[in-house]
C-alpha positions as CSV (number, residue, x, y, z in Angstrom):
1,X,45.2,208.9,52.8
2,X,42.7,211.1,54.7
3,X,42.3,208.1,57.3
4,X,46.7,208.0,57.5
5,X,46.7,212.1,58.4
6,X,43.9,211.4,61.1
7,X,45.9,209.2,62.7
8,X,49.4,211.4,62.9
9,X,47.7,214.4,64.3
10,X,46.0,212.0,66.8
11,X,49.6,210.3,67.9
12,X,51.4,213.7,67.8
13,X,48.5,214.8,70.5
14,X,48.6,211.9,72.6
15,X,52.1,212.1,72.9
16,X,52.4,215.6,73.6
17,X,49.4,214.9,76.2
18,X,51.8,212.2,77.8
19,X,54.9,214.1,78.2
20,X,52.6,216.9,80.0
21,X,53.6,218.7,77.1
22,X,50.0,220.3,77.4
23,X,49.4,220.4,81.4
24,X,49.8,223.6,81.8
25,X,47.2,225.3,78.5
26,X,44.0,226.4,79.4
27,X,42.7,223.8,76.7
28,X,39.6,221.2,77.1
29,X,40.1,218.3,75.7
30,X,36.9,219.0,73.9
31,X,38.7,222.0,72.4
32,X,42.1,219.6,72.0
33,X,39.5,217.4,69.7
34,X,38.4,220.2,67.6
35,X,42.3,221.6,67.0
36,X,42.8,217.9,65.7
37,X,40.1,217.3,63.3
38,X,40.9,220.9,62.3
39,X,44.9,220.0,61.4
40,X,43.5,217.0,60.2
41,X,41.4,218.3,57.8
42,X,43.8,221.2,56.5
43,X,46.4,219.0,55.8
44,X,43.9,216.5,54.0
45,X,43.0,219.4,51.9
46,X,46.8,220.3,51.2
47,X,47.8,216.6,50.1
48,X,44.8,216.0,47.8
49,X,45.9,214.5,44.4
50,X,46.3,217.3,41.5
51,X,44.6,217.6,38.1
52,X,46.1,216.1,35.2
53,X,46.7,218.8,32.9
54,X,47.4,217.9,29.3
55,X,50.8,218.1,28.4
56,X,51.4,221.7,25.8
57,X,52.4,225.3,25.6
58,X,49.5,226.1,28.3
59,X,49.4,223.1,30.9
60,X,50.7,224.6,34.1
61,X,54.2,223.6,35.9
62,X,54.2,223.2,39.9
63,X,57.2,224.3,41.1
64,X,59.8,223.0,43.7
65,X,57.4,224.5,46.5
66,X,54.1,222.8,44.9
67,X,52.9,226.6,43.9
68,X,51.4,225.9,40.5
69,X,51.8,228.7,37.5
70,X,50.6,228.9,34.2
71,X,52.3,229.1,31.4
72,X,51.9,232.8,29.7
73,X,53.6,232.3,26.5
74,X,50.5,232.6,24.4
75,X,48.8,235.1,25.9
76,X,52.2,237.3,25.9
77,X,52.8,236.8,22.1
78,X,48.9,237.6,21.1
79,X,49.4,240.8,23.6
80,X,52.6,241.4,21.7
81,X,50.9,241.0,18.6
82,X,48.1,243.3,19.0
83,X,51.0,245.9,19.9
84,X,52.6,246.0,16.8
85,X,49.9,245.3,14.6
86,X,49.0,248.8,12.7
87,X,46.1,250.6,13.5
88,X,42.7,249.8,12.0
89,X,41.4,252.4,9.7
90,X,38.3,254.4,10.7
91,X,34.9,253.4,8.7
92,X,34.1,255.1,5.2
93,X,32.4,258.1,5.5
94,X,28.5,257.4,4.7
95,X,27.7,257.9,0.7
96,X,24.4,258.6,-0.8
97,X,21.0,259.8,1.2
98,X,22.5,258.7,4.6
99,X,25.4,261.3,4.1
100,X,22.9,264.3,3.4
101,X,20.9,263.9,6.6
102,X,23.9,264.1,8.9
103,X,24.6,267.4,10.2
């Protein structure tokens, strides 16, 4: 795949080289190089293949635009859980010799 992107970026170059598409840029063709492996290797980066996720309430969905999100049902109902459970209760008061040295 990597080797397939190379090789667009390098045609759509030449050919905008060709139609003197690029005559009148201040660009070297050193610099011209660079911009290509550059494209090249964001678009590499962009196309790599995506971890399988197990299938369940918190594998993530990609959606139409390839953004990937996570599924927050879980944590929502555990959040909403600890809302509506009742308060704890504060600790015992201390009994016996610890309770006479406080003060």
């Amino acid at each position: 795949m990597p080797q397939k992107i190379e090789q667009l970026v390098e045609e759509i170059v030449r050919t905008r080289l060709q139609d003197a598409q690029l005559d009148e840029c201040d660009l070297t063709l050193e610099e011209l190089r660079q911009i290509r492996e550059s494209f090249a290797k964001t678009l590499t980066s962009m196309m790599h293949n995506r971890i399988a996720y197990p299938k369940g309430e918190s594998a993530p969905e990609t959606s139409s635009d390839g953004t990937v999100r996570v599924k927050r049902k879980q944590k929502t109902q555990r959040l909403k859980e600890e809302k509506e459970a009742p308060p704890t209760q504060p600790a015992a008061p201390k009994a016996g010799r610890e309770a006479a040295n406080v003060r």
